[in-house]
C-alpha positions in Angstrom: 0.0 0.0 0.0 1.3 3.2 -1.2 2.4 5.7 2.1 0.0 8.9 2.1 0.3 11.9 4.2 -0.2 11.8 7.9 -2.8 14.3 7.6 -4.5 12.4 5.2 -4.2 8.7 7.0 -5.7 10.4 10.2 -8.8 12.3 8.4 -9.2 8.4 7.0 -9.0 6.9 10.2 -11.9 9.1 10.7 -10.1 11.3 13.3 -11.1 14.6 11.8 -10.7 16.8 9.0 -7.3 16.8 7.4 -7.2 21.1 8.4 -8.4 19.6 11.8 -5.8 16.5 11.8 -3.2 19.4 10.4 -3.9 21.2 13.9 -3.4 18.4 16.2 -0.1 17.3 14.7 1.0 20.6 15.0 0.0 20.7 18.5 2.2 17.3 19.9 -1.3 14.9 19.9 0.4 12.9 17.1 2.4 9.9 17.4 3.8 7.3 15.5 6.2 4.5 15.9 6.6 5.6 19.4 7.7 9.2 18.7 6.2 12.9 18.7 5.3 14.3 15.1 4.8 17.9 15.1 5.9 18.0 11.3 3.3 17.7 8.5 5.7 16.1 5.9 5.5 12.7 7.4 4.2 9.5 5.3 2.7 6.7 6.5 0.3 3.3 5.9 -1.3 1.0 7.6 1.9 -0.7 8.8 2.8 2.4 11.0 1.8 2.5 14.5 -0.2 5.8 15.1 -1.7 7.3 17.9 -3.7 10.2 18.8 -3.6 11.4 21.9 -2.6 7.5 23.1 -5.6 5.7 21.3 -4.4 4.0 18.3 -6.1 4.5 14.9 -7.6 1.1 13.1 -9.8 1.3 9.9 -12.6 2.3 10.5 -16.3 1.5 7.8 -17.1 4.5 6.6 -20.1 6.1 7.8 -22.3 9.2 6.6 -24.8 10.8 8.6 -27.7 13.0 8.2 -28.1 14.6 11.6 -31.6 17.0 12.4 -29.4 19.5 14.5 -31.2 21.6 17.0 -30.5 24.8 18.7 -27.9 25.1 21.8 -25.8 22.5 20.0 -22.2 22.8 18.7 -21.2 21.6 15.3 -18.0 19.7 16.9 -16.7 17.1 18.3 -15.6 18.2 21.4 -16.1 21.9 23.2 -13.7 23.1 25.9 -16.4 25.0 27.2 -18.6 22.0 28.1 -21.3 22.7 26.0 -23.6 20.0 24.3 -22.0 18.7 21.0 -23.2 17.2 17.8 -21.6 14.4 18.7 -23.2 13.9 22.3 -26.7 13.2 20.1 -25.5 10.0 18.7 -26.0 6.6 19.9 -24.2 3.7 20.7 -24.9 2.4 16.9 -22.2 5.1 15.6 -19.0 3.6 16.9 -17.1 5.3 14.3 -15.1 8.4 14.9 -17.9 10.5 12.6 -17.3 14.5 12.6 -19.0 17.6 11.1 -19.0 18.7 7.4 -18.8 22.2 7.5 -20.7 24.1 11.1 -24.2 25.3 11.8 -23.8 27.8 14.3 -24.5 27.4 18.2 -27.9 28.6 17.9 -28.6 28.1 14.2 -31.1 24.4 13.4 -30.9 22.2 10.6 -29.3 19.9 8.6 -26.1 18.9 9.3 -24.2 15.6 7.7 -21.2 14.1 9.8 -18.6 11.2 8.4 -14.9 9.7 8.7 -14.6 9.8 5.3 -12.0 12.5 5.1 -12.1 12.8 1.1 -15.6 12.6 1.0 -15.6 16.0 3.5 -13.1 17.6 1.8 -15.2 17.2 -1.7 -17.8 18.5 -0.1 -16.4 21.4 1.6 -14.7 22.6 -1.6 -14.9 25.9 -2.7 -15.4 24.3 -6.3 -18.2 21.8 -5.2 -20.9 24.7 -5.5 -23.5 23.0 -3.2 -27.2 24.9 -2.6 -27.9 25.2 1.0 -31.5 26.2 1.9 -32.4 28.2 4.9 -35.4 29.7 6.2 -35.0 32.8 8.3 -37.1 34.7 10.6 -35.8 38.4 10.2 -36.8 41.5 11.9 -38.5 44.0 9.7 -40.1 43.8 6.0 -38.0 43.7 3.8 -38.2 45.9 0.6 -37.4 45.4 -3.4 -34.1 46.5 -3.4 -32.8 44.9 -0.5 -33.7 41.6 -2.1 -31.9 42.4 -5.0 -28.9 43.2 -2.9 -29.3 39.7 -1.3 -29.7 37.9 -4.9 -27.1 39.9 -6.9 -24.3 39.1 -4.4 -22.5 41.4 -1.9 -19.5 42.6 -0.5 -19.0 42.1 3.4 -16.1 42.6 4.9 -13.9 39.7 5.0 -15.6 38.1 1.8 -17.8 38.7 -1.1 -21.1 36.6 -1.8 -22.2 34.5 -4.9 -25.4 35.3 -6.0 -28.5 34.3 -3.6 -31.6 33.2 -4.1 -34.0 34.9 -1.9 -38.3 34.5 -1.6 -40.0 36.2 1.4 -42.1 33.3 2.5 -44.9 35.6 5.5 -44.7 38.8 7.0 -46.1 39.1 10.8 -47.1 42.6 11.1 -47.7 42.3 14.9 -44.3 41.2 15.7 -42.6 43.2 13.0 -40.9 40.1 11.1 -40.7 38.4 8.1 -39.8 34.6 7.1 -37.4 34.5 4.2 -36.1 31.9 2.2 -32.7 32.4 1.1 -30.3 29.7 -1.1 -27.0 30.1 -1.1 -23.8 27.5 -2.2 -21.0 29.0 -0.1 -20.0 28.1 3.5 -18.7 31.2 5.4 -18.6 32.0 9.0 -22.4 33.1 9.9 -23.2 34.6 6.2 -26.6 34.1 6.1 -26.8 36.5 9.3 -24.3 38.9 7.8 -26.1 39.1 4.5 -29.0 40.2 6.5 -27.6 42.9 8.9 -26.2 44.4 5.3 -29.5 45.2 4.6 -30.8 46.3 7.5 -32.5 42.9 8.6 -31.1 40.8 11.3 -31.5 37.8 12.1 -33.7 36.2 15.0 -34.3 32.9 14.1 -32.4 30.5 11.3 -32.6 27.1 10.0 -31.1 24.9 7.1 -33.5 23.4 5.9 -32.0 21.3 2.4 -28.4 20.7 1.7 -28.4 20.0 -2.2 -30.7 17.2 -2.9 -31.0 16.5 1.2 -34.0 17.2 3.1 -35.0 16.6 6.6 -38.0 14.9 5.6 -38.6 11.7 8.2 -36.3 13.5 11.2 -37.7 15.6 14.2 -34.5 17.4 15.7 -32.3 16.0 17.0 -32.4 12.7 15.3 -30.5 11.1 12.6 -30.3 8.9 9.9 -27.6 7.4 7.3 -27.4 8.3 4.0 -28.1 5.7 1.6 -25.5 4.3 -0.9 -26.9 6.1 -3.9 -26.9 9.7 -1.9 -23.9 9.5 -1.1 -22.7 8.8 -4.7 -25.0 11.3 -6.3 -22.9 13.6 -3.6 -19.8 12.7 -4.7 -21.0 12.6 -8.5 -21.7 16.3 -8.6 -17.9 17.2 -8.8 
């Protein structure tokens, strides 16, 4: 078997992502053959001892999960502030090492797939991959014609400019002074379906993903979960 990058072995093993694998290398939680790698050149297969934090890695099935994530929840693995994790909501039948494709924020619901299939999160989280994410958001205000054009013509925020949105105001409650929007977009930055709102004057008091792609969350109440099936998962991978 051909030697592969630590990185890569560990995001196989179904440790975490290889940018998450990259940081715990760099941080001394990497060993193999009985010493200390903080390096990221390093090679290795199956006949290399490794071990993260002292637990040795063995191959693992590969498992991919469609998770129903609800609010007050993390999108990791661990939290070093104690808090509930995505994790935590999975039973004894996941024994593999499954983590988070991309993050829904603390106190943002929805869909949310996990897996140990390193390449298969990396293809997914690829800027070139182009995925439509659906959310539904409850926003303070009505919104008017032009700031939906805003939304749907793309924008520039601070750190990072937006693809073009689609955006359909779904209800408008006039006594609490909100509206329910649907908004599609394919990127994954940090909280931008709450940025692209304050840009036009809208924020955000309640947010859901509702379809990742093909994915729905038909079947699930939150907090539940289900595997994908054989031919979602190639349709997934199909699409780049």
């Amino acid at each position: 078997m051909e030697k592969v990058r630590l990185q890569k072995f560990m995001a196989d093993a179904g440790v975490a992502s290889r940018r998450a694998s990259e940081k715990l290398i760099a941080e001394g939680h990497v060993v193999v053959n009985g010493k200390t790698v903080t390096e990221m050149g390093i090679k290795v297969d199956h006949r290399d001892k490794v071990e993260v934090d002292g637990m040795p890695l063995q191959d693992e099935k590969k498992r991919y999960i469609l998770l129903y994530k609800p609010r007050g929840v993390i999108s990791a693995v661990t939290d070093d502030k104690g808090r509930k994790t995505v994790t935590d909501l999975l039973e004894d039948d996941v024994r593999e090492r499954v983590y988070p494709i991309g993050r829904l924020d603390y106190d943002t619901s929805g869909l949310l797939l996990l897996t140990n299939d390193g390449d298969f999160a990396n293809l997914l989280m690829h800027p070139r991959y182009h995925v439509e994410k659906t959310y539904i958001a409850k926003v303070r205000g009505f919104m008017e014609v032009e700031q939906i054009k805003k939304l749907e013509g793309g924008m520039k925020l601070k750190e990072f400019s937006t693809s073009p949105a689609k955006v359909h105001v779904m209800s408008k409650d006039t006594k609490k002074n909100t509206s329910l929007v649907k908004i599609v977009i394919h990127e994954g930055h940090n909280h931008q379906v709450k940025r692209m709102f304050d840009a036009v004057g809208h924020p955000v008091e309640k947010l859901s993903r509702e379809k990742y792609g093909f994915l729905t969350l038909d079947g699930l109440v939150s907090g539940k979960y289900r595997n994908l099936t054989r031919l979602e998962v190639a349709q997934l991978k199909e699409r780049h």
